[in-house]
N, C-alpha and C positions, 0 to 999 in steps of 0.2 A: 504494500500500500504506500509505502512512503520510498521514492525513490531519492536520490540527491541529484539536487537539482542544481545550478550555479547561484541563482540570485533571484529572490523575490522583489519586486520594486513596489511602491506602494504610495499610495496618496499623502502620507508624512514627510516623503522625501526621504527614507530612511530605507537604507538598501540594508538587508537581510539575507546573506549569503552565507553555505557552510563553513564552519570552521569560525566563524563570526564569536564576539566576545559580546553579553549584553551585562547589564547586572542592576541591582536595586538595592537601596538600603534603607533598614524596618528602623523602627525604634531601638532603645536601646544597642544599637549600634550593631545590631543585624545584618549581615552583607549577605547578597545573592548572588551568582555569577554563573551566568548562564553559556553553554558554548552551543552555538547550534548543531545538531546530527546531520539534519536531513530536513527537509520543505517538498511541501507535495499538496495537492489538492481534493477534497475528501472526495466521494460518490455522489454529494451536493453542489459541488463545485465550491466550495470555501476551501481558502490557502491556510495551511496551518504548517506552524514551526514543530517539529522535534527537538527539543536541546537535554541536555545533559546539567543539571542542575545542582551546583558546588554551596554550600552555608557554612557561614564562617560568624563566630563569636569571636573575636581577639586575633588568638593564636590555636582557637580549637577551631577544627574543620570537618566537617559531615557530609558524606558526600550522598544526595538528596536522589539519586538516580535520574530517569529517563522519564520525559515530561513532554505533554505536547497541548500547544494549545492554539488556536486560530490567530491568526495574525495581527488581527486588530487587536485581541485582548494583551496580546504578549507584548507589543508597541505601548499600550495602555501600560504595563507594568512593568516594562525594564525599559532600559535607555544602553547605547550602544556604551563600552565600558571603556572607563577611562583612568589614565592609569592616578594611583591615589598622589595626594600634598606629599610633597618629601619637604616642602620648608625650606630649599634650596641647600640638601647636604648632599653632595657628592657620593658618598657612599651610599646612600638610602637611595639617589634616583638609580644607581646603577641594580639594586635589589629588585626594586617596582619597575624597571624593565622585563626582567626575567620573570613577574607574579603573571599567571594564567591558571587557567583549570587542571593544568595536567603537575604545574608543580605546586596548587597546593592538595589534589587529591596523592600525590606523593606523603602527604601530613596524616592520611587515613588512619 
């Protein structure tokens, strides 16, 4: 059902392609970070994202599994990811380069 696709385009102006980084942050300093799998379009004709879905507390990490929701709602709740304040230290911006899904489900 879900093939991968290159790029969903969409009335936000917000290109949604695999491999893509989105992410959200709840209260209490909650983070979300979503990578997308796969985009494809249901048996209704609505476009829905697949992503892989990473929660982070601190320095504790959960890794949330395999989530998919239609593309409006998933635009509605994340925003494409950007990398965190380092406050202009050298050391920290070279960190928050290398921060994605895959190193901190490495933290599992």
């Amino acid at each position: 059902m879900y093939a991968k696709s290159a790029i969903i385009g969409n009335s936000e102006n917000t290109a949604i392609e695999v491999g893509g980084l989105f992410s959200r942050m709840h209260e209490l300093n909650i983070s979300e970070t979503a990578e997308v799998v796969a985009l494809n379009d249901d048996h209704a004709g609505v476009q829905h994202v697949r992503f892989n879905l990473i929660t982070s507390l601190g320095h504790k990490v959960m890794d949330c599994g395999i989530k998919t929701l239609a593309v409006k709602a998933f635009l509605q709740n994340y925003a494409p990811y950007t990398k965190p304040e380092t406050a202009g230290r050298p050391d920290r911006e070279k960190k928050a380069q290398r921060s994605n899904v895959t190193h901190l489900k490495s933290h599992i």
